[in-house]
C-alpha positions in Angstrom: 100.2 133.0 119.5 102.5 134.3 122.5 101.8 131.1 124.3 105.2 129.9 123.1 106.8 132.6 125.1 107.4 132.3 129.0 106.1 134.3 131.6 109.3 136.4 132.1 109.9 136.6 128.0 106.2 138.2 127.9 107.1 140.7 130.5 110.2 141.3 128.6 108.3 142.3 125.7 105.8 144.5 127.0 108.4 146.5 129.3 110.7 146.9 125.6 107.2 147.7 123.6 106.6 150.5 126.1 110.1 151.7 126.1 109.9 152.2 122.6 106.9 153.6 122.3 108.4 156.4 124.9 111.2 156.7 122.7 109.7 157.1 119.2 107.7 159.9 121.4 110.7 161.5 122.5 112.6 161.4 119.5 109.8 162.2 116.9 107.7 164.2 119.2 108.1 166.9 122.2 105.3 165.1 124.4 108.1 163.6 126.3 111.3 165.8 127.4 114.5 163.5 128.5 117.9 163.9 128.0 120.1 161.0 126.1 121.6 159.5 129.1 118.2 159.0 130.3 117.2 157.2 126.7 120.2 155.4 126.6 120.1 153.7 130.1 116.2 152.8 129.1 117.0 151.1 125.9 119.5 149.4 127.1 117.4 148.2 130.3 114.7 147.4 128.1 117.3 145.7 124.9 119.1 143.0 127.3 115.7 141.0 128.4 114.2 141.3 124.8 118.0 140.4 123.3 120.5 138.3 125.5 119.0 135.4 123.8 119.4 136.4 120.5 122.8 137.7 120.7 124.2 134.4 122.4 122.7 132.5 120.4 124.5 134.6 117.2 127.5 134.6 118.8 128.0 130.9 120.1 126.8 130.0 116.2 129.8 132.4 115.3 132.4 130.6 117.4 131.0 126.9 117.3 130.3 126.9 114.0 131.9 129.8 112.0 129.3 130.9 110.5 126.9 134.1 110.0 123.0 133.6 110.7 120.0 135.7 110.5 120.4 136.4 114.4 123.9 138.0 114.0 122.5 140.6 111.5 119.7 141.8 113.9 122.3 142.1 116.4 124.7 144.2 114.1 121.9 146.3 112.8 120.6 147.1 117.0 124.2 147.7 117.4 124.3 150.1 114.7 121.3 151.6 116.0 122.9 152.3 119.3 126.0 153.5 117.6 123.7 156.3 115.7 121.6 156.6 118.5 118.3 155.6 116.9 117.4 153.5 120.2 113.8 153.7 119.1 114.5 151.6 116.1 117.3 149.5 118.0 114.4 148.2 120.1 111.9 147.8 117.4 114.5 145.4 115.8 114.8 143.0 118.4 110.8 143.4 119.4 109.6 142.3 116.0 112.4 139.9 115.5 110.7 138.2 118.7 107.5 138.9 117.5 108.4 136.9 114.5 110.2 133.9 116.1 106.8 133.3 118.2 104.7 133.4 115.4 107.0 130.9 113.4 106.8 128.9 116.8 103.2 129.0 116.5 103.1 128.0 113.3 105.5 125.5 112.9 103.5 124.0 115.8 99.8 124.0 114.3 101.6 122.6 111.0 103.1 120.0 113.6 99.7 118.8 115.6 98.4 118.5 112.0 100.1 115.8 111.4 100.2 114.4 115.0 96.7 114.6 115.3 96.2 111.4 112.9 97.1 109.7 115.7 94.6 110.3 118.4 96.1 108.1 121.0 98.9 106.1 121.5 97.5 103.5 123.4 99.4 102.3 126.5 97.6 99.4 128.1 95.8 96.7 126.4 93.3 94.1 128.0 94.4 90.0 127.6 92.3 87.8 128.0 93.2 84.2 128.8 92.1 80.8 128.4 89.7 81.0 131.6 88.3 84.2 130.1 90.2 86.7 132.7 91.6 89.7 131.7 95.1 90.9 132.4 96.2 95.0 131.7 99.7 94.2 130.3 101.3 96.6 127.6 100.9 96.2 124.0 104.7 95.2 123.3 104.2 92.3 125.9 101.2 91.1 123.6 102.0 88.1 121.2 100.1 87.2 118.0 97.7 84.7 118.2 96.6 86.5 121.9 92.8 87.3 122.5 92.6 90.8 123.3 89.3 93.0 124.4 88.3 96.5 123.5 86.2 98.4 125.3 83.7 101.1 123.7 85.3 104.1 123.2 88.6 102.6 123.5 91.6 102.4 120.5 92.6 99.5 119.2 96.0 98.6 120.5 97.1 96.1 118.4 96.5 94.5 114.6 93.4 91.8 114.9 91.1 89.4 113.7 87.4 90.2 114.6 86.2 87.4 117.1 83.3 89.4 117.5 80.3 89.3 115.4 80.3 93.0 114.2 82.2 96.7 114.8 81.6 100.0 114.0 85.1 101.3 114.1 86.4 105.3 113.4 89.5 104.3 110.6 90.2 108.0 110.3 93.6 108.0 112.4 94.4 105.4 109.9 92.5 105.8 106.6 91.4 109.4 107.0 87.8 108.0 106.1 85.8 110.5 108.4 82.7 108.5 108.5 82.3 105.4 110.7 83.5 101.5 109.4 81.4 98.7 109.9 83.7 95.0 110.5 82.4 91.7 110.0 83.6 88.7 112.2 86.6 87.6 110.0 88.1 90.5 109.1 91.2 92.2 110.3 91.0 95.6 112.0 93.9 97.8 112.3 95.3 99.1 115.0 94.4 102.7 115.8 91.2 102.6 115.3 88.6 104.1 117.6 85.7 101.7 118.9 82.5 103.4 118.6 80.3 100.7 119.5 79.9 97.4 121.6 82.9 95.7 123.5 84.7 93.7 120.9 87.3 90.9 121.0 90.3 90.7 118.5 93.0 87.8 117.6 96.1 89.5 117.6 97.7 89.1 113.9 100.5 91.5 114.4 103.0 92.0 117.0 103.3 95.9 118.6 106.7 96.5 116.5 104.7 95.7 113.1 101.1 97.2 113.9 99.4 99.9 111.9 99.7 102.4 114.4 103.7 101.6 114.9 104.2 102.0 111.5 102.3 105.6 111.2 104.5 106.8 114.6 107.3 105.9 112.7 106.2 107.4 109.5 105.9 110.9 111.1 109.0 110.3 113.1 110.6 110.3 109.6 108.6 113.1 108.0 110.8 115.6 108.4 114.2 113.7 108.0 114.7 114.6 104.2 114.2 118.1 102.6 113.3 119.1 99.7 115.0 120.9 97.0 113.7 124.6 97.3 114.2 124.1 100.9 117.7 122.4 100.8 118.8 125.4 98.7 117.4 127.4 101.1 119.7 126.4 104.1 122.7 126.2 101.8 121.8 129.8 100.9 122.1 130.9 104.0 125.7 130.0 104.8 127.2 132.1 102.5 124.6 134.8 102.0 124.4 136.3 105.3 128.4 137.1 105.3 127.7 138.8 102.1 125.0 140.9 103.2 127.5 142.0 106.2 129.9 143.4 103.8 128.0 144.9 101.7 126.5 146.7 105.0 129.9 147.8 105.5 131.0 148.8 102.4 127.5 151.2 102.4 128.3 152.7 106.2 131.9 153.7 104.9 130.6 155.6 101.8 131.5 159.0 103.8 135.3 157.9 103.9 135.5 158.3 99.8 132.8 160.7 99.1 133.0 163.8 100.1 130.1 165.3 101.6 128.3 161.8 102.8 127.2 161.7 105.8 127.9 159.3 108.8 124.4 159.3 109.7 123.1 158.9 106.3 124.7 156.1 105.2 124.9 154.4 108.5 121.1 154.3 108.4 121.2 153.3 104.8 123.5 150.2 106.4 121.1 149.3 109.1 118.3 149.4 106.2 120.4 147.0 104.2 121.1 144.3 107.7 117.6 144.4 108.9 115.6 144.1 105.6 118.3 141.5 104.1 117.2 139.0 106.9 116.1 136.1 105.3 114.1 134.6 107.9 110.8 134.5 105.2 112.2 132.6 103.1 114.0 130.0 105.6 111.0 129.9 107.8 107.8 130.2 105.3 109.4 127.6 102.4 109.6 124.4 104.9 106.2 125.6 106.5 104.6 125.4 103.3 106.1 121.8 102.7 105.4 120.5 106.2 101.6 121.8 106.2 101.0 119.8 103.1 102.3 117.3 103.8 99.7 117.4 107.0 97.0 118.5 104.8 98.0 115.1 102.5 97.7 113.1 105.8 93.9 113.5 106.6 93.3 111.6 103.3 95.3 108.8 104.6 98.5 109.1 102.6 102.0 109.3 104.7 104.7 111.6 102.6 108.2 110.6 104.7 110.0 113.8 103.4 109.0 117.4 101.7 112.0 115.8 99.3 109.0 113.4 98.3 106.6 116.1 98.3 108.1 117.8 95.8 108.6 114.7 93.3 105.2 113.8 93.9 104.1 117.1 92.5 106.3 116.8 89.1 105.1 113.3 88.8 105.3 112.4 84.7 104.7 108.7 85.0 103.8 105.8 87.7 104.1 102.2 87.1 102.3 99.8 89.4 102.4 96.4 90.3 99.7 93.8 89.9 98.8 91.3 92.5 97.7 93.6 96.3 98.3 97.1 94.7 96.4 96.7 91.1 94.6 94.2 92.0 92.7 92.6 95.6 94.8 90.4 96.1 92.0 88.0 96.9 92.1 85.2 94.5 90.2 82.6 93.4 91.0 78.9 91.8 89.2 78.7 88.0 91.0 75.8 87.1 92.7 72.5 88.2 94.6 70.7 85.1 97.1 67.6 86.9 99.3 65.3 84.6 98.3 61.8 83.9 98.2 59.6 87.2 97.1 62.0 89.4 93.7 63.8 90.0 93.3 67.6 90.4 92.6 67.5 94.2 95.8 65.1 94.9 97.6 67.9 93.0 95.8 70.8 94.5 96.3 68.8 98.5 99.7 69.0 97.7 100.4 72.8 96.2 98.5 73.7 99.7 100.5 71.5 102.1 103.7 73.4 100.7 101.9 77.0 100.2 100.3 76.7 103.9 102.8 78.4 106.0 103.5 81.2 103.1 102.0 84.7 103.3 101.7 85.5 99.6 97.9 86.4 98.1 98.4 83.3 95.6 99.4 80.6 98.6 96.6 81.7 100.6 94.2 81.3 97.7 95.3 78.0 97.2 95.3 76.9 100.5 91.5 78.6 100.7 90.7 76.4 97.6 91.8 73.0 99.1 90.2 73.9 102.9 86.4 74.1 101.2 87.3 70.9 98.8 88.1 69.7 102.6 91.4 68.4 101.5 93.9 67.0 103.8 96.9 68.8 104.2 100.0 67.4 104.9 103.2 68.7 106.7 105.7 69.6 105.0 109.6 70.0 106.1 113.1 71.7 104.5 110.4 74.6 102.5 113.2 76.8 100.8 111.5 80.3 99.2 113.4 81.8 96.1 112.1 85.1 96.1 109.6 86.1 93.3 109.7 82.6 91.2 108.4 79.7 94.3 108.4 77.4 96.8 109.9 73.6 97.2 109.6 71.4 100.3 109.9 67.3 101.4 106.4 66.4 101.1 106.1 62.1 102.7 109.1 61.8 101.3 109.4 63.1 97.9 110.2 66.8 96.7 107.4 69.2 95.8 107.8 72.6 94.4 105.1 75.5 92.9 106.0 78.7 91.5 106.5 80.5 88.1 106.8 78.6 85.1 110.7 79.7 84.8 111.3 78.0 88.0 109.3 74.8 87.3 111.2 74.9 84.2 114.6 74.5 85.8 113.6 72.2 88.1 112.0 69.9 85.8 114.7 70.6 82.8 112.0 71.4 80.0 109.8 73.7 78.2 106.0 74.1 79.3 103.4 75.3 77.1 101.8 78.0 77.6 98.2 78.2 79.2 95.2 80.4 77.6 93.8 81.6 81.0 93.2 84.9 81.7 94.5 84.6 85.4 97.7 83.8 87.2 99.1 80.1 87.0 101.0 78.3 89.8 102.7 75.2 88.4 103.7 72.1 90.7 106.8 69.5 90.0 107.0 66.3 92.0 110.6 64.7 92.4 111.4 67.2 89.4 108.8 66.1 87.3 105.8 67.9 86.0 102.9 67.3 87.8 100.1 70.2 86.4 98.8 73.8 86.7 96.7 75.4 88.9 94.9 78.9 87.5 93.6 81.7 89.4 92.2 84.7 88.9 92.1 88.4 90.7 89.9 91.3 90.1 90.9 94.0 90.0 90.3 96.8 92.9 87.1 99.1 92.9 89.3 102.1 92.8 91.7 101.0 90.1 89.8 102.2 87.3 89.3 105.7 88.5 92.2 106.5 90.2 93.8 105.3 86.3 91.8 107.2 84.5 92.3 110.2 87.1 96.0 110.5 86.5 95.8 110.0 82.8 93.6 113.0 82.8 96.0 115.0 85.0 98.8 114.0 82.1 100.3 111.2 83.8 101.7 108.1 82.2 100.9 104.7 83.7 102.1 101.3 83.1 101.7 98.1 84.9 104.6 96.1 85.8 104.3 92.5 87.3 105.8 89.1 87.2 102.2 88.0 86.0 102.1 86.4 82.5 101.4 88.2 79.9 97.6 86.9 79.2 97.0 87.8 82.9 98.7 91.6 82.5 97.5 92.7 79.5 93.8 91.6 80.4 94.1 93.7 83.6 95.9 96.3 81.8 93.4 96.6 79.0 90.3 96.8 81.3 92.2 99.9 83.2 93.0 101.4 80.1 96.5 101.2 81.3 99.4 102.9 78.4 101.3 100.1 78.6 101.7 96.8 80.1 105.4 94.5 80.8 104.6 90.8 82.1 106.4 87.8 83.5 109.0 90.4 85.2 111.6 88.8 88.0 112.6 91.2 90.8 115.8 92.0 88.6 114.0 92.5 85.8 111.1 95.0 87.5 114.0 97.2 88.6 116.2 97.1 85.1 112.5 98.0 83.1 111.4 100.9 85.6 114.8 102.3 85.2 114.0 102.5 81.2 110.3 103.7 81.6 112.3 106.3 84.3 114.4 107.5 81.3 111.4 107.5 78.9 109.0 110.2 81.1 111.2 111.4 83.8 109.9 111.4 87.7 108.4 108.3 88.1 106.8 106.8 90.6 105.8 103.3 91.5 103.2 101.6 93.1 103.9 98.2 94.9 103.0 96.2 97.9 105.4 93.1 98.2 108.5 92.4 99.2 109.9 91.7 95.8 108.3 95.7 94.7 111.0 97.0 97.6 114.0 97.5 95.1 111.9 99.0 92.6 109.9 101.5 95.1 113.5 102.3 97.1 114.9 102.7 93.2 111.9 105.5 91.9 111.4 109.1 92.6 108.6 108.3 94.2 107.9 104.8 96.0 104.3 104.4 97.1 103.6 101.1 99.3 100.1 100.3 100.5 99.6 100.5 104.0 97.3 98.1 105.2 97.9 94.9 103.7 101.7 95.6 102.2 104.6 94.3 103.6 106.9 95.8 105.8 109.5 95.9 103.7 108.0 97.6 101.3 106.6 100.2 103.7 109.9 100.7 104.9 111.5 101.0 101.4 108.9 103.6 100.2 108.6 107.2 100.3 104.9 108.0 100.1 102.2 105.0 102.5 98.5 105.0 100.9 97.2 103.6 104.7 94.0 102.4 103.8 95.0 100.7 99.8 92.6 102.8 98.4 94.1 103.5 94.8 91.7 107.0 94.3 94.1 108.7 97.4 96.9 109.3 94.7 95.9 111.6 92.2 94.2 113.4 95.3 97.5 113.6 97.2 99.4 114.3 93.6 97.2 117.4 93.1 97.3 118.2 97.1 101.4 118.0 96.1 101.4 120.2 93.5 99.2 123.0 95.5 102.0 123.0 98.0 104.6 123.1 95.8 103.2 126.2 94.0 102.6 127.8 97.3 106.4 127.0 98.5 107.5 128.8 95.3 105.2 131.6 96.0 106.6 132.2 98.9 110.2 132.2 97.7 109.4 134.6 95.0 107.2 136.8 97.6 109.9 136.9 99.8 112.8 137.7 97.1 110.7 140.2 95.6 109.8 142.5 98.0 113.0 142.4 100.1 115.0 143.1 96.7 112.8 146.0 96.2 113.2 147.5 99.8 116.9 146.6 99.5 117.4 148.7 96.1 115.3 151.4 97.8 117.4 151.4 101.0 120.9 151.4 99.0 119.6 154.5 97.8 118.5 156.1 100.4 114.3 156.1 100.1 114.1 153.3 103.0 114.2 154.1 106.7 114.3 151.7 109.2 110.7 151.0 109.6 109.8 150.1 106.2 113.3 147.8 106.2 111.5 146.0 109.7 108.2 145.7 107.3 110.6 143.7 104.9 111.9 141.7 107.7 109.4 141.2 110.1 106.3 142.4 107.8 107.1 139.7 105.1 108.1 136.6 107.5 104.4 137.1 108.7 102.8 137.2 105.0 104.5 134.6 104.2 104.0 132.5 107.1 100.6 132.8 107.1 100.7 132.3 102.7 102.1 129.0 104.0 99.7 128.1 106.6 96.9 127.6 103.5 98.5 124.9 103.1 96.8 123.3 106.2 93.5 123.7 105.3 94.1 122.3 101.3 91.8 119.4 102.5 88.8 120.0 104.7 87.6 116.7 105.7 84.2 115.0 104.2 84.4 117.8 101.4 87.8 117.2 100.2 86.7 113.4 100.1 83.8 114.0 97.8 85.1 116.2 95.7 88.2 113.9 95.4 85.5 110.9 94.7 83.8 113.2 92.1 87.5 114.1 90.1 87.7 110.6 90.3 83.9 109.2 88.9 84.4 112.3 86.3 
């Protein structure tokens, strides 16, 4: 614990314990005869290594910022001592104040590298290879997608990538916080990160440095600790004023003796000191943001990134969570069921062309369709001026004429009519031609493995869930009624996702929602608590949430919900610990039943209870057996 000290600041300490010790001998005891100068010169040769720091940094807070903190009532209450000539207990102040400051240090720390430790390595290098098969050691943020990169066994994967390779075994749990081993097929992307735990592998680069997976959880811890939350916010702005109270009320006790007659100086003096020392509220400021920031590294190990205790604590009153459909609900891997063109031309001529304009989009539904007319081993065509309205389509100069696919509202305003509805269960794209109507193309996406019991896990736990998605209604309320869902709103514009979430908001209270697109980044910046998937989401939805599921597994919510709501109780425990006893010892010192030692107990005594209540926080998951108990909650 005293590794956070220096060399010299350990000396410090043991020279003042041993001072002290001689003291409390002398003054309490007859083993040791010296006379007060002697004990004065001591403490005070023993108080300025132990203390100079303390009482400049009290004093520079003073002048720089006019304010009163926790360090200027230790150095009232030694002063005070001095001035009463208790120099055992003026030493004893400032030796347990330190003692308490390294043991925050220490703690704050462990609560710190729990969090860092997610990320096992930054890597620095990464291996190129080039067209002649030669490898060249450039750095990661040199490296451009599309690049062939290598990975050696052992190694971390530097950089987002498609498997060249035939197979990988791959530790995720930086990422995911899966502890046991992955296994990658040649295809498949592989995030950056991850440990190599097999053969040397080759990867096609599919994201940049800036955009990686490991990027994006450096900058997620980065911004952990930006926001506070509520408890802990009052916490700081309690502070400010309380400490400037407690000084005069400190007074107002050590000049009892100038209206009552009889007092005594000494009496009420020590009844002052008391009051300072136990009225420090370093538990409470130091134990109630422990708490938060070990949970929140207790959260991480499951794979789930909480950007602010603010977030934390919203998480853990939770009433209600809407999610979208299509890469958070759902795969996000569809499939075309259906191919229905309009008179003079055949499904694949309409299908060749919905695939020439989708092919350079990004979107689940494009990439199906594209998928679709590749195996049909349809030729696709260039296609120039392709113009995106966000959430409704696409339209681009196809050999000269204009195609567009989309929503039915925006095919309907091209083409300046009504379409009927279809009866498919899935999601329909619909195509115009030179602002005519040219057909429908249906797919269909199943929903995720861990949809079902991660919905049934937080109705059980009493919260509300509704899916929101600019699906049609056949399409939502199938998906919806296989989750058991409560409710379901369809065919929802990015406008109208935000206006609807704000009425469910109104309905339960702290919501939460679920999304993973670009068009879900209003609505997740908009909720109590935005949750983005990690892996597959899009950055701006990553960037606009508050809460990163890494790995897109559904089932890590109601764990990190009840992880959230274990932390939250603990922060409040430790408020109410903290309050509690201190208000006891401070009645009891008013009245004269507290001496100074039991009033460094409140002080000192508590900070360490308390910091260590909080530090159960970092072991709320412990690895493989939080994960299967979590997956047993979940199959229950």
């Amino acid at each position: 614990m005293f590794k956070e000290l220096g060399a010299s600041e350990k000396a410090a300490l043991a020279f003042a314990t041993l001072v002290m010790i001689a003291l409390i001998l002398y003054e309490h005891t007859s083993l040791i005869q010296i006379n007060g100068l002697v004990a004065l010169i001591l403490c005070v040769t023993a108080y300025i290594p132990v203390a100079w720091k303390t009482v400049l940094s009290a004093f520079k807070n003073l002048i720089l910022n006019k304010t009163l903190n926790e360090q200027f009532l230790m150095v009232i209450a030694t002063i005070g001592a001095f001035g009463i000539k208790d120099y055992a207990e003026a030493l004893a102040v400032m030796i347990f104040y330190l003692i308490g400051e390294s043991f925050e240090e220490y703690a704050r720390g462990k609560a710190h590298n729990e969090i860092t430790s997610l990320v096992k390595l930054k890597p620095q290098t990464v291996r190129v290879i080039d067209e002649n098969g030669k490898a060249a050691i450039v750095k990661p943020r040199q490296v451009k997608a599309g690049q062939i990169i290598r990975v050696l066994a052992g190694e971390v994967v530097a950089l987002d990538g498609e498997l060249i390779s035939e197979s990988a075994a791959m530790d995720t749990s930086a990422i995911t916080g899966e502890s046991e081993p992955r296994a990658y097929l040649k295809g498949e992307e592989i995030p950056s990160g991850c440990v190599n735990k097999a053969r040397v592998i080759e990867l096609k680069v599919t994201r940049t440095f800036r955009n990686s997976s490991i990027t994006r959880l450096l900058n997620l811890i980065e911004d952990a600790a930006a926001s506070k939350s509520r408890p802990e916010a009052l916490i700081r702005r309690f502070s400010v004023w309380y400490t400037p109270i407690v000084v005069a009320c400190a007074v107002i006790l050590a000049l009892v003796p100038l209206f009552v007659s009889g007092a005594s100086w000494s009496d009420w003096g020590t009844r002052a000191l008391v009051f300072l020392v136990v009225s420090c509220p370093c538990a409470l400021v130091l134990s109630v943001p422990l708490s938060f920031f070990g949970g929140m590294g207790a959260i991480s190990k499951t794979g789930v990134m909480i950007k602010g205790s603010i977030y934390l604590e919203n998480l853990a009153k939770l009433k209600a969570l809407a999610f979208d459909k299509t890469g958070t609900i759902t795969r996000g891997a569809f499939s075309v069921t259906g191919i229905k063109a309009q008179e003079g031309i055949t499904g694949d001529e309409l299908l060749s062309r919905a695939a020439s304009l989708e092919q350079e989009s990004s979107h689940p539904l494009a990439k199906a369709v594209v998928a679709s007319a590749t195996e049909r081993k349809l030729k696709l065509s260039d296609v120039t001026d392709v113009t995106e309205k966000a959430g409704l389509g696409l339209s681009g100069n196809l050999d000269g004429a204009v195609i567009a696919a989309g929503r039915r509202e925006y095919i309907e305003e091209i083409c300046r009519l009504t379409l009927e509805r279809t009866d498919s269960k899935g999601t329909d794209i619909f195509v115009a031609r030179d602002g005519k109507f040219a057909g429908v193309i249906s797919l269909f996406d199943k929903p995720k493995q861990s949809a079902m019991p991660a919905i049934k896990d937080l109705e059980r736990m009493g919260i509300a869930t509704c899916l929101i998605t600019g699906d049609k209604r056949e399409s939502a309320s199938e998906v919806a009624r296989r989750l058991g869902m409560s409710e379901a709103l369809s065919e929802q514009l990015p406008e109208d996702k935000l206006r609807n979430f704000e009425s469910f908001k109104k309905r339960y209270g702290i919501s939460g929602f679920v999304g993973d697109g670009i068009n879900d980044a209003p609505v997740l910046a908009a909720s109590d608590v935005g949750i983005a998937m990690g892996q597959f989401g899009s950055q701006a939805a990553v960037e606009a949430a508050d809460v990163v599921v890494m790995n897109d597994d559904l089932t890590r919510i109601p764990g990190a919900i009840r992880l959230a709501r274990r932390t939250y109780t603990l922060a409040l425990e430790n408020m109410w610990l903290s309050v509690g006893i201190k208000l006891l010892i401070l009645i009891l010192g008013a009245l004269g039943f507290a001496n100074i030692w039991l009033a460094i107990f409140g002080d000192v005594g508590v900070l360490i209870l308390a910091v260590l209540n909080a530090m159960r926080s970092l072991g709320f998951v412990k690895g493989r057996a939080w994960s299967q108990a979590s997956q047993a909650a979940a199959r229950a």
